[in-house]
C-alpha positions as CSV (number, residue, x, y, z in Angstrom):
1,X,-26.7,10.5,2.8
2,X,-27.4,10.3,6.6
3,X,-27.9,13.5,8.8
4,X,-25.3,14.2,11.5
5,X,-26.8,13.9,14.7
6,X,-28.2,17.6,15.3
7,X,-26.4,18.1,18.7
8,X,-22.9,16.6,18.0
9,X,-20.6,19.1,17.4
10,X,-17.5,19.4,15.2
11,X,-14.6,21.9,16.6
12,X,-16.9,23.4,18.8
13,X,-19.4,23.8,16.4
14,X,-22.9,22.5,16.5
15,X,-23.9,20.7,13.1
16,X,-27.4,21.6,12.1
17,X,-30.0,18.9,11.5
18,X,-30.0,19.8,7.7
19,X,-26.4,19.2,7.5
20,X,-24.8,15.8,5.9
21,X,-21.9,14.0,6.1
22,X,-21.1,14.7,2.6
23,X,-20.6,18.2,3.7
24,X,-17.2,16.9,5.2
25,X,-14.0,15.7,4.1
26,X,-13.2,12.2,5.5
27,X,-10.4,13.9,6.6
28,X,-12.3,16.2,9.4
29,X,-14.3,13.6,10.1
30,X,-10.9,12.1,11.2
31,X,-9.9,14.9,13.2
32,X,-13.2,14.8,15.0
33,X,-12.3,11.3,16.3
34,X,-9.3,12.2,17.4
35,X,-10.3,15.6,19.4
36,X,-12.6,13.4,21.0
37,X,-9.3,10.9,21.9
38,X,-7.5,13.1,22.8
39,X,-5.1,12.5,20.2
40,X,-3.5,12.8,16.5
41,X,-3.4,16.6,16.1
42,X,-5.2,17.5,19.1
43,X,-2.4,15.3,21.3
44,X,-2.6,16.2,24.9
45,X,-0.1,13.4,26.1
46,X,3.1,12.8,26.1
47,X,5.7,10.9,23.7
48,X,4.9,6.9,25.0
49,X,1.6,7.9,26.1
50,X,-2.3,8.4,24.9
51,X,-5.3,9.6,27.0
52,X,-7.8,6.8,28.5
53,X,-10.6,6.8,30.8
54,X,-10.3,3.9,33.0
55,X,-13.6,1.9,34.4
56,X,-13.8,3.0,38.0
57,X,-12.3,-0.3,38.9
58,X,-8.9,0.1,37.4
59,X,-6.6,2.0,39.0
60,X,-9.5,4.4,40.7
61,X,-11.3,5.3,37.9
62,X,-8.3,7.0,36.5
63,X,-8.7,9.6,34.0
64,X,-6.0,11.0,32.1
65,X,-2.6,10.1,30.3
66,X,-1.2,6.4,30.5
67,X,1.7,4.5,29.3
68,X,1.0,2.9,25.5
69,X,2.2,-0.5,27.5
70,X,0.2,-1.9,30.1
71,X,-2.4,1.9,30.3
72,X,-0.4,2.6,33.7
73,X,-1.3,6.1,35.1
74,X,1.2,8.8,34.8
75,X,1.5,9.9,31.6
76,X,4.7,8.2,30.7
77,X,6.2,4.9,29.1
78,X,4.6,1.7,31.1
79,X,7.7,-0.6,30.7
80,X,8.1,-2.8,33.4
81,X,4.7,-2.1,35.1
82,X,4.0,-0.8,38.1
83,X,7.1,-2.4,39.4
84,X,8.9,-0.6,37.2
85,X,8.3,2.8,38.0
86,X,10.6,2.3,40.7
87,X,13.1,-0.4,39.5
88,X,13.7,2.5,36.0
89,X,13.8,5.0,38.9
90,X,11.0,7.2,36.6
91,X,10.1,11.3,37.0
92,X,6.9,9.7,38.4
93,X,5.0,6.4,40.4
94,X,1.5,5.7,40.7
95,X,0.5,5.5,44.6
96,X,-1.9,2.5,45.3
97,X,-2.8,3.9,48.3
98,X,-3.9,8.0,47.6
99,X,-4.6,6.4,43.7
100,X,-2.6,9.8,42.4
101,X,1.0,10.5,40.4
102,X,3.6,11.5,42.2
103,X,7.0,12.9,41.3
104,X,10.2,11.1,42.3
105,X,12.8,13.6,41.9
106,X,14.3,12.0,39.1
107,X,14.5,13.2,35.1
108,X,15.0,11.8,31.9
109,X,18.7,12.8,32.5
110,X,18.5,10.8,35.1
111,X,16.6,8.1,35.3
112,X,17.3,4.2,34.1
113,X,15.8,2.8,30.5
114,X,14.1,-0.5,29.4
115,X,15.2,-0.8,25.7
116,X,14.9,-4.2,25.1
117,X,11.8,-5.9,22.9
118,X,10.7,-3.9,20.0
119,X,7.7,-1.8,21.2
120,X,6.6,0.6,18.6
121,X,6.4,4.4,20.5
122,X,7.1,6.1,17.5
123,X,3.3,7.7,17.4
124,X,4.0,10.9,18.5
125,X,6.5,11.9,15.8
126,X,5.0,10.1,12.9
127,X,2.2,12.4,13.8
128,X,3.8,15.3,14.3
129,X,5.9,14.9,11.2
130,X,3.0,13.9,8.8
131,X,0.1,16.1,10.3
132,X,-2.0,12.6,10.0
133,X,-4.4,11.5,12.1
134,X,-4.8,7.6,11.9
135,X,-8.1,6.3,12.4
136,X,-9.5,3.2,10.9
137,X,-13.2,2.6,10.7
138,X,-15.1,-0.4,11.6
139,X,-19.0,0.2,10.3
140,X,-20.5,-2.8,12.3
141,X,-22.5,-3.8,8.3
142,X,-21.6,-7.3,8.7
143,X,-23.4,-9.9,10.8
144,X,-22.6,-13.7,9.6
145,X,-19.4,-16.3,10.5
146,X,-16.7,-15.1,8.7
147,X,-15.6,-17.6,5.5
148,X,-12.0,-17.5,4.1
149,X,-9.7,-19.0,1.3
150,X,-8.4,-21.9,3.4
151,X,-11.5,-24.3,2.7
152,X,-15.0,-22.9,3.4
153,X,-17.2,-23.9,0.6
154,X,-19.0,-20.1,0.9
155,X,-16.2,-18.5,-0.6
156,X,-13.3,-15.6,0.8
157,X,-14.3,-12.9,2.7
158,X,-10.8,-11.7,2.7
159,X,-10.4,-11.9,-1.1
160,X,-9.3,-8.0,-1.1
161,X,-6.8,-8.1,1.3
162,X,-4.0,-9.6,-1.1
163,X,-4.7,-7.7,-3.9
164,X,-4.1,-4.3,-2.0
165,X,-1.1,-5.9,0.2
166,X,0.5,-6.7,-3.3
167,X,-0.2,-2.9,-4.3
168,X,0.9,-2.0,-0.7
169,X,5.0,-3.9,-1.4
170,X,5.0,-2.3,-4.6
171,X,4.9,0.8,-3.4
172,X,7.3,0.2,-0.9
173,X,9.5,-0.7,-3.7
174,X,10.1,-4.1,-2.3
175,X,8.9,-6.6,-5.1
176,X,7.6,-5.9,-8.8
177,X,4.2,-6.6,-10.0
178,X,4.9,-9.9,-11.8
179,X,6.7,-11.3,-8.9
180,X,3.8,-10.8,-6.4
181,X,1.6,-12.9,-8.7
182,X,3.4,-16.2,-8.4
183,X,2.1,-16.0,-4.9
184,X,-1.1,-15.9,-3.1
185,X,-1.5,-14.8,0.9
186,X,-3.6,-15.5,4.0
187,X,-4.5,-13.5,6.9
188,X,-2.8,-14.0,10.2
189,X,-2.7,-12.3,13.7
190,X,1.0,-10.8,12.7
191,X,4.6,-12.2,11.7
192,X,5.4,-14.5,14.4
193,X,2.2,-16.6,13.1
194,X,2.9,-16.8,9.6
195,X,6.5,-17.8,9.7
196,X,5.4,-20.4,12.1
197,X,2.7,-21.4,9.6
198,X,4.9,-21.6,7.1
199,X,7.7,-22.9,9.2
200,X,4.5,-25.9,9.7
201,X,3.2,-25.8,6.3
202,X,7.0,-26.4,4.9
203,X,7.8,-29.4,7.1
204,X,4.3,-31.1,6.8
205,X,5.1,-30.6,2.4
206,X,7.9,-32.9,3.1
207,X,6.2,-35.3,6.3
208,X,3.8,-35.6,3.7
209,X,6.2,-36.8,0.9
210,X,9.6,-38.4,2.5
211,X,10.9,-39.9,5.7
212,X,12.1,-36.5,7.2
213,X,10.3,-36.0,10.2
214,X,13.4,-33.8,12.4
215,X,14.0,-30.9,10.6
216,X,17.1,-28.7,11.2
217,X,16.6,-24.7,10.5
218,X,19.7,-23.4,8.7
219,X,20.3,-20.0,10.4
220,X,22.9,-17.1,9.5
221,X,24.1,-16.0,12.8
222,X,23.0,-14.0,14.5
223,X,19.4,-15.1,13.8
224,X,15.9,-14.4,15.3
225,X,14.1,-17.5,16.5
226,X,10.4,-18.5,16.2
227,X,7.7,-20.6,18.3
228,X,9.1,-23.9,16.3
229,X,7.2,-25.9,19.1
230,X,3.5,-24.5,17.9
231,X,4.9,-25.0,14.0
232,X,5.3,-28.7,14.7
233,X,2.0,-29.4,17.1
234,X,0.2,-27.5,13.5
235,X,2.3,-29.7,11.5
236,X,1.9,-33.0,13.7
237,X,-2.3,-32.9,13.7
238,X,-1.3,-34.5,10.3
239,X,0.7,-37.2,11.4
240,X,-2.4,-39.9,10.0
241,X,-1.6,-38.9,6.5
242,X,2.8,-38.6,6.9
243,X,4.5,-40.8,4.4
244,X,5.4,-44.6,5.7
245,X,7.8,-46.6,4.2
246,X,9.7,-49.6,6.1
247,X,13.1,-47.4,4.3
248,X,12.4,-44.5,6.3
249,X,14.5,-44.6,10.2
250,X,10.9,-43.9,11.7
251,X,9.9,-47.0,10.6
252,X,7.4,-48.6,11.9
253,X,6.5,-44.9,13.4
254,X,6.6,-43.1,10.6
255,X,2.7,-42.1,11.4
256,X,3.0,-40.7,14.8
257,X,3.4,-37.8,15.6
258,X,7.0,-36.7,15.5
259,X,8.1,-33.4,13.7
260,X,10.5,-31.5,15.6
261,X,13.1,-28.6,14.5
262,X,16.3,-27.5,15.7
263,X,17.8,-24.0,14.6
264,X,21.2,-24.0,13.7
265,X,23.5,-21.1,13.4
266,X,26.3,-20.4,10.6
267,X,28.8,-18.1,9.6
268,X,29.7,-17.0,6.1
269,X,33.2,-18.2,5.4
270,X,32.8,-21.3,7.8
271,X,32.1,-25.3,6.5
272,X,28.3,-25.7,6.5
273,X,26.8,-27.7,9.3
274,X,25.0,-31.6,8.3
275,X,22.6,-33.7,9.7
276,X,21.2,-37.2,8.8
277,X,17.9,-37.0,7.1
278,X,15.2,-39.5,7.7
279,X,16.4,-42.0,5.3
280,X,20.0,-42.3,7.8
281,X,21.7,-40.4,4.7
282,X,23.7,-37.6,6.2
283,X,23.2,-34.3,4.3
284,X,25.1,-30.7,4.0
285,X,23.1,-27.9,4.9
286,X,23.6,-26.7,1.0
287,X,21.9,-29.8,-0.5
288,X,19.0,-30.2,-3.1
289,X,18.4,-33.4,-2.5
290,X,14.8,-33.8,-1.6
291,X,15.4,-35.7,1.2
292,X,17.5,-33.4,3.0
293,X,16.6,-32.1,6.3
294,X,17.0,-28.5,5.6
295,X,15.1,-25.8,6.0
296,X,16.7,-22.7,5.8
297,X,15.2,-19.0,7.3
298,X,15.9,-15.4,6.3
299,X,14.7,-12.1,8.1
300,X,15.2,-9.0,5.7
301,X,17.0,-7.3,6.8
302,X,17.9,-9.5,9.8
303,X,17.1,-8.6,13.1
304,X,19.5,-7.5,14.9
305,X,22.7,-7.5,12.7
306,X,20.6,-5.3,9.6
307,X,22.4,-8.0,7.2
308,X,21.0,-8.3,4.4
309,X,21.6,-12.3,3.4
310,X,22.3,-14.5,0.9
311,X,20.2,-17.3,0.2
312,X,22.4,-20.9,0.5
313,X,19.3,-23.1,-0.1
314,X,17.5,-23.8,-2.7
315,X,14.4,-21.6,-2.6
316,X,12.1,-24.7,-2.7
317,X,13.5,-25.0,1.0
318,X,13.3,-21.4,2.2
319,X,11.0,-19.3,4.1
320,X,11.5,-15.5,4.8
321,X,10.3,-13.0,7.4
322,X,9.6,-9.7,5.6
323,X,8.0,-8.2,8.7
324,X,10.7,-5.4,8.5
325,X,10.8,-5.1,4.4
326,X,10.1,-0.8,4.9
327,X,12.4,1.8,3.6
328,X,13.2,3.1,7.0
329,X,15.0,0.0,7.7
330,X,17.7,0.0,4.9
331,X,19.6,2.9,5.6
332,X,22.6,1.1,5.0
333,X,20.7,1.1,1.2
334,X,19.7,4.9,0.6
335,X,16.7,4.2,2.8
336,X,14.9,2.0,-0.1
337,X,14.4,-1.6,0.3
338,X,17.3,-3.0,-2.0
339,X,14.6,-5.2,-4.2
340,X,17.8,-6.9,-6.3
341,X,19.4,-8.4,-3.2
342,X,15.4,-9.7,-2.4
343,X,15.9,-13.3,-2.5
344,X,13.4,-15.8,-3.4
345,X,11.5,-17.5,-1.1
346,X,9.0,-20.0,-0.8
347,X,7.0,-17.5,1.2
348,X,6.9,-14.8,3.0
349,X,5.6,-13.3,6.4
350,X,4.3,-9.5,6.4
351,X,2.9,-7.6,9.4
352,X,1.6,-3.7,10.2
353,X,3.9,-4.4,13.6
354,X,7.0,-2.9,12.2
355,X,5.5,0.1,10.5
356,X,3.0,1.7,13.5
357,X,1.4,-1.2,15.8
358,X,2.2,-4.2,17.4
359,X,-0.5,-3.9,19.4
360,X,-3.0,-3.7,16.6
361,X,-2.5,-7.4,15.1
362,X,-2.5,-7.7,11.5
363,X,0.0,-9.7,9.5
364,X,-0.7,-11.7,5.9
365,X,1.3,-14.8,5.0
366,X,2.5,-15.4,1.4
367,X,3.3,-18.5,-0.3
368,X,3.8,-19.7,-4.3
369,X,1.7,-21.0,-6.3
370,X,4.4,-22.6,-8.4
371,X,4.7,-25.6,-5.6
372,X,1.3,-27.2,-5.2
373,X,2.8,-29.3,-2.2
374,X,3.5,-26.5,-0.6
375,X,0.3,-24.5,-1.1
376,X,-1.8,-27.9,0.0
377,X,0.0,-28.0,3.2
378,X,-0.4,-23.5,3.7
379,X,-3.8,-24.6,3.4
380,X,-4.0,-27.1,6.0
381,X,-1.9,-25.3,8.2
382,X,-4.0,-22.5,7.8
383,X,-7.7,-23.6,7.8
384,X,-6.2,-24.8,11.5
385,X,-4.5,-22.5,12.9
386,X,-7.6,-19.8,11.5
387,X,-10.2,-22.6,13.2
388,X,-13.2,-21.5,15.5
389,X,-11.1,-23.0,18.1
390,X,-7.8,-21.5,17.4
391,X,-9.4,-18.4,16.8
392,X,-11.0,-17.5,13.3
393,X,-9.2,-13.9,11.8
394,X,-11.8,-10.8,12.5
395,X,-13.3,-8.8,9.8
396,X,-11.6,-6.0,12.3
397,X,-7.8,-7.6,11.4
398,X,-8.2,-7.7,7.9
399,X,-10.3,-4.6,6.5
400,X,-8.1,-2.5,9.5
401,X,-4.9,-4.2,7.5
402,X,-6.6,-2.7,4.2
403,X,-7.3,0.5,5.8
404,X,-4.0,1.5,7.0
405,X,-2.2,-0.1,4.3
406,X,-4.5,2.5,1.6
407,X,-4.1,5.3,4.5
408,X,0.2,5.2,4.0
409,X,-0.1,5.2,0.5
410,X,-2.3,8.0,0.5
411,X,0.3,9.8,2.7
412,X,2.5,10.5,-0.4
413,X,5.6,9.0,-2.2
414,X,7.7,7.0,-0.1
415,X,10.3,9.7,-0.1
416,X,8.6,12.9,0.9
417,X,9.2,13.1,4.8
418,X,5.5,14.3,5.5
419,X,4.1,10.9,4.1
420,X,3.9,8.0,6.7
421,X,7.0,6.1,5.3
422,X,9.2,9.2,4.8
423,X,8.6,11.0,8.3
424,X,9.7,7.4,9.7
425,X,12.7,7.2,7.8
426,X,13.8,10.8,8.9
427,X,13.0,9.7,12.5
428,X,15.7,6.0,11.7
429,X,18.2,8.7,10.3
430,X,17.9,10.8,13.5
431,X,18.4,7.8,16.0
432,X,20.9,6.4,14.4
433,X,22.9,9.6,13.4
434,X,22.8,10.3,17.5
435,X,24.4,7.0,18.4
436,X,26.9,7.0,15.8
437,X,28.1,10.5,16.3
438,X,28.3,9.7,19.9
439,X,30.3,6.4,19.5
440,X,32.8,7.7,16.6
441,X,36.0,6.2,17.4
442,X,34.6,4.9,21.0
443,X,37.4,2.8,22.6
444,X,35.8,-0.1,23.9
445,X,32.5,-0.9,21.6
446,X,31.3,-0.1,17.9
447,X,27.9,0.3,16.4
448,X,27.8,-2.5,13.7
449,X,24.9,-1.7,11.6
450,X,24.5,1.8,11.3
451,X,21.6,2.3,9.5
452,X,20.9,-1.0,8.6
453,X,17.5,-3.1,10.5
454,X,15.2,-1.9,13.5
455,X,17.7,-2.5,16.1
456,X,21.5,-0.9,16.9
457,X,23.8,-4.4,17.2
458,X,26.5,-3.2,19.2
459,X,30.3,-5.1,19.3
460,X,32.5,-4.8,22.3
461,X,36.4,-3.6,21.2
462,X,39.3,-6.0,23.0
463,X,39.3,-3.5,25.7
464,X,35.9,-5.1,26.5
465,X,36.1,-8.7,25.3
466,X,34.6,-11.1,28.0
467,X,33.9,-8.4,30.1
468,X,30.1,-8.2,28.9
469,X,29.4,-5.7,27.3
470,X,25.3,-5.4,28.2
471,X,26.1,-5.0,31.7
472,X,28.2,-1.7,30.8
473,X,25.0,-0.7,29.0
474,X,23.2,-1.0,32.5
475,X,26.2,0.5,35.1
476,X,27.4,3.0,32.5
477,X,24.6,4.0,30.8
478,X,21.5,3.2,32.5
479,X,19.9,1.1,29.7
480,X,18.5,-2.4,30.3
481,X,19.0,-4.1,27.1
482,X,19.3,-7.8,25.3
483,X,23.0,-9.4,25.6
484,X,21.5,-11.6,22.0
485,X,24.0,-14.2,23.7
486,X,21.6,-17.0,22.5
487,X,20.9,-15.5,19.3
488,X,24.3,-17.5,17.4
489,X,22.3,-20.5,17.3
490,X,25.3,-22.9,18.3
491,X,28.0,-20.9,16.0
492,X,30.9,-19.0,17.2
493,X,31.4,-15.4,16.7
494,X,35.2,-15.8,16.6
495,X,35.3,-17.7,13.2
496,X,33.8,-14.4,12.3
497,X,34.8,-11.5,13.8
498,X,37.9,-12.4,15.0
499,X,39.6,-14.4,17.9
500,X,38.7,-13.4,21.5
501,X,35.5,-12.4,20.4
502,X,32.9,-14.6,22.4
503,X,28.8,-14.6,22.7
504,X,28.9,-12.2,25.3
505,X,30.6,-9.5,23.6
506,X,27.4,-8.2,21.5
507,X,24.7,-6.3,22.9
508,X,20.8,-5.5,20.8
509,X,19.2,-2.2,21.8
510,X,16.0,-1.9,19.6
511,X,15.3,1.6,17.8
512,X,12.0,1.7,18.6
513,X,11.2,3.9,21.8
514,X,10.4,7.7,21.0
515,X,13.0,9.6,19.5
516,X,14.5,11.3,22.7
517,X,14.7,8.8,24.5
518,X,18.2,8.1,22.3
519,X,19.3,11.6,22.5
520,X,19.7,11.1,26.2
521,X,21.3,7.5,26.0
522,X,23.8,8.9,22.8
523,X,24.7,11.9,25.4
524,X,25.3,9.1,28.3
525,X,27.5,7.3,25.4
526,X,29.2,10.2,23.9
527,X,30.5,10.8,28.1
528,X,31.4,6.9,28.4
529,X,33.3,6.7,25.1
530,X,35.6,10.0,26.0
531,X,36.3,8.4,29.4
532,X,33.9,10.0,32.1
533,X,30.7,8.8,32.7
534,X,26.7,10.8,33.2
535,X,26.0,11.3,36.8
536,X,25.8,8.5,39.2
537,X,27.1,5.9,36.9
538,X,30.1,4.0,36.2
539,X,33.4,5.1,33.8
540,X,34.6,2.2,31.4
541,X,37.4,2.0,33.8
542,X,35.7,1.7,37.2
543,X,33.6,-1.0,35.1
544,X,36.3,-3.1,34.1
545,X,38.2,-2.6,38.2
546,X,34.8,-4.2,39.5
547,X,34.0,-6.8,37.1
548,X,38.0,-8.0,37.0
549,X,37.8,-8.3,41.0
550,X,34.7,-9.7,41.3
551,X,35.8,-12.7,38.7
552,X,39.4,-12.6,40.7
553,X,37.0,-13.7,43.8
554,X,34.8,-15.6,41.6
555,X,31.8,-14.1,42.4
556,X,28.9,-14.2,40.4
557,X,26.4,-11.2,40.8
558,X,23.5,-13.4,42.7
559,X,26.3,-14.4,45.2
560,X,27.3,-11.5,46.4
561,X,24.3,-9.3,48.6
562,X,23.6,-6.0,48.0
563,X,25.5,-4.8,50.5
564,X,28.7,-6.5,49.2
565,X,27.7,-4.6,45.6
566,X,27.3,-1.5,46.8
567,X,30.9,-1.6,48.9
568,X,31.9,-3.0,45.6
569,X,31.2,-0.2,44.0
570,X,32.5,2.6,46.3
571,X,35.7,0.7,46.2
572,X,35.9,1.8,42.3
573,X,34.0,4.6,42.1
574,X,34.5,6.9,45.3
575,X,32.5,9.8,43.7
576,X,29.7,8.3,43.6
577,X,26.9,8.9,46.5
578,X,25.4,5.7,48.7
579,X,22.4,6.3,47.1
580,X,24.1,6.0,43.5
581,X,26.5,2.9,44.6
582,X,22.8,1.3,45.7
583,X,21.2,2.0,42.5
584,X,23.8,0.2,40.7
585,X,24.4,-2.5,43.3
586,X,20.3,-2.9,42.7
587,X,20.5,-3.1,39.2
588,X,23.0,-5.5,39.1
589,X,20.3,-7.8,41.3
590,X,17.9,-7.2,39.1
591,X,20.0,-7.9,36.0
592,X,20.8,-11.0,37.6
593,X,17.5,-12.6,38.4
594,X,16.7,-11.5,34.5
595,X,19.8,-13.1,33.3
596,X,18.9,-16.9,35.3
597,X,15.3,-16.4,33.7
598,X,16.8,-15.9,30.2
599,X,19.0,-19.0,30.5
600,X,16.3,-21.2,31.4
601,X,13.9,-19.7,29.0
602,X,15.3,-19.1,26.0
């Protein structure tokens, strides 16, 4: 037992010399850390905000409130930077000059929204609804190089973390005891590393043992997409040691370096896509031939859509993305992670992100034991991408990961709504309950997934076809959000949903900005879907009058100045002041220049 410093006081009162830590509850000790943040229970900020002292350097020495992106001042949400105070037209800028807020004039009710990536800002409810306050503890004990599973011969430091992350998917309820222990699992810097580890470790199996070196990802569309060009520089640092054989079509190159993938998208219900295989056989998506080319990816449930998917491939040739395998995410399930539809995977990729921080990096790769190709090449892939050079894992990334993962379990059963997984699945039923109340029956767009996955995946009705439909998010709602236009992977929507259904007709708003923020866009929708529109933006009619006249002229938004947009949109909307017809002549700008940076980026 160590004595509390004698002058440091707890709640405002001093703790005597004589006193010991023992004498408190981990629990106040807690609470003391965050009254000294400024946060938890003793929260002084606002929803999408936390208190920081910046160095006098930064922004003036700013003390106060600042947005959980970027630490602008303001006490609000720092989307878009500084830039963006004035672009999402927000109740308040930051002045460079005089180095103080300042109010703008507009409100929430008024002012434009950036709902695109997932951001977790769902802090201030979780707290509010659980009464917690999360703090993991860092005791600096430890001084040596760390040494971990993937091939130092001192051992794993990490040897705990796996063990508690398998207790940690029990209770979620998302695999059973016996099925976590044909697997073992690494740590990693979050989800997006380990499926392109295992995305690496997968094609380097079979670079090691057959002539496939380009690999074709089988994809149910719509489909997230990973960093396949870091997976095959991991995968090609092998290339010395690739199978060579004069049968092979990379013959007499069978040894450089040459991995490559290419994502394909499918529909249910459609033929399955083939490519040749690196013995110049040509091979169906659905083979088990060894040889095949195939690898095929699941994300449960799948981001955007919320579909949960069937497995086509056989699971020697699979890889899966668990990063949003919590409760809150299968409403379209009772709010439990359906563990029968759970389909078996080579490995899997697990991450805090999803649950409370993207910003705190923590993620744990799994693979089975049961394929001793496989493992090899997890462990190659691993003891690089984990190098000194690459950046070795941080005791801070793992025993955090353990922390929080033994703090939600401690919050209580998975279904009371104060513990950490409850309170977030009452704040999911809440978001999505507001949009689909406010869409019910909506003439020109539907909410395809409600309940289901971290993001609303929103379908435009024939009223809307080819029209767009993300741009009416911007103009008639004010929200700046993802078109997922690139996310079918080369398939076509029609085969699926119906003729006249193209790419652009689908539009991904994430769930992941605080609570209200959807209140406020499902009362901008609820006006939109009964025909009139908030103030100072466009009904679905005045949309469709511009957009049809500016296609009749063949202009594209970057062609026409802003001056032409904003007469463009007096001529449909009369009632709306210069000021508004500027705003949405200006967004339309700005939607474009985001729009030629997605095409060439993505």
């Amino acid at each position: 037992e160590h004595s509390v410093h004698p002058k440091r006081a707890l709640f405002g009162t001093e703790i005597e010399a004589t006193q010991t830590l023992s004498d408190y509850s981990l629990a106040t000790l807690d609470a003391c850390t965050m009254k000294e943040a400024n946060g938890g229970q003793f929260e002084i900020c606002p929803p999408e905000s936390f208190y920081w002292e910046h160095h006098p350097s930064v922004f003036g020495g700013y003390t106060g409130c600042v947005g959980e992106n970027l630490l602008i001042p303001c006490g609000q949400d720092g989307f878009g930077g500084l830039s963006g105070m004035v672009t999402y037209q927000k109740p308040i800028i930051w002045n460079p000059e005089t180095q103080t807020c300042e109010d703008t004039g507009y409100t929430p009710q008024t002012q434009l929204y950036w709902i695109r990536s997932g951001h977790p800002m769902d802090k201030y409810e979780l707290i509010k609804r659980t009464g917690l306050n999360p703090v993991i503890k860092f005791p600096f004990v430890r001084g040596p190089y760390p040494s971990y599973s993937w091939g130092d011969e001192h051992g794993a430091d990490e040897a705990d973390l796996w063990p508690v992350m398998k207790d940690f998917l029990v209770y979620l309820g998302a695999h059973t005891e016996a099925q976590l222990e044909e697997f073992n699992g690494y740590p990693t810097e979050g989800a997006e590393q380990s499926m392109d580890l295992l995305f690496a470790a997968k094609a380097l199996e079979f670079a090691l043992t057959s002539c496939t070196r380009h690999f074709y990802i089988f994809t149910e569309a719509p489909g997230y997409g990973y960093d396949f060009a870091q997976a095959a520089t991991w995968a090609n640092t092998q290339a010395s040691n690739f199978y060579a054989n004069e049968t092979c079509t990379c013959w007499p190159n069978c040894n450089e370096p040459t991995i490559e993938f290419t994502q394909v998208g499918w529909f249910p219900g459609t033929p399955f896509p083939s490519a040749p295989g690196g013995d110049g056989e040509n091979y169906v998506a659905t083979s088990s031939n060894y040889n095949s080319p195939w690898i095929e990816t699941l994300v449960m449930p799948e981001n955007p859509s919320g579909a949960i998917k069937i497995a086509q491939l056989p699971t020697y040739k699979r890889v899966c993305d668990g990063v949003y395998v919590y409760p809150m995410y299968f409403g379209h399930r009772n709010w439990r992670v359906p563990i029968n539809e759970m389909q078996d995977c080579s490995g899997w990729a697990y991450s805090i992100t999803k649950v409370y921080s993207a910003a705190f990096r923590a993620g744990l790769v799994s693979y089975r034991l049961d394929q001793p190709n496989f493992a090899d090449a997890m462990t190659r892939m691993a003891s690089l991408a984990g190098s000194g050079a690459n950046g070795q894992v941080s005791d801070m990334t793992w025993m955090g990961y353990i922390e929080f993962m033994r703090l939600v379990m401690a919050s209580g059963p998975i279904d009371s709504p104060t513990s950490w997984i409850g309170a977030y699945v009452e704040i999911m039923k809440e978001k999505y309950g507001a949009l689909t109340d406010a869409t019910t029956n909506c003439p020109f767009m539907e909410l395809t997934n409600p309940g289901g996955g971290a993001y609303s995946f929103w379908i435009a009705k024939p009223p809307m076809y080819g029209l767009d439909l993300v741009d009416y998010f911007w103009e008639g709602f004010g929200v700046s959000a993802f078109s997922y236009n690139w996310g079918f992977r080369g398939a076509d929507p029609a085969d699926y949903y119906g003729p006249g259904v193209t790419i652009n007709d689908f539009t991904r708003m994430q769930l992941y900005r605080d609570i209200n923020v959807y209140h406020e866009v499902a009362r901008r929708m609820q006006l939109a879907c009964s025909g009139s529109a908030a103030e100072g933006f466009l009904t679905f009619d005045e949309y469709v009058a511009s957009k049809t006249a500016r296609r009749a002229r063949k202009l594209s938004d970057g062609a026409m100045s802003r001056e032409e947009h904003i007469a463009d949109v007096k001529a449909v909307a009369a009632h709306l002041t210069d000021k508004q017809a500027a705003r949405i002549a200006d967004m339309r700008l700005n939607r474009d220049r985001f729009s030629r940076r997605i095409s060439t980026e993505c």
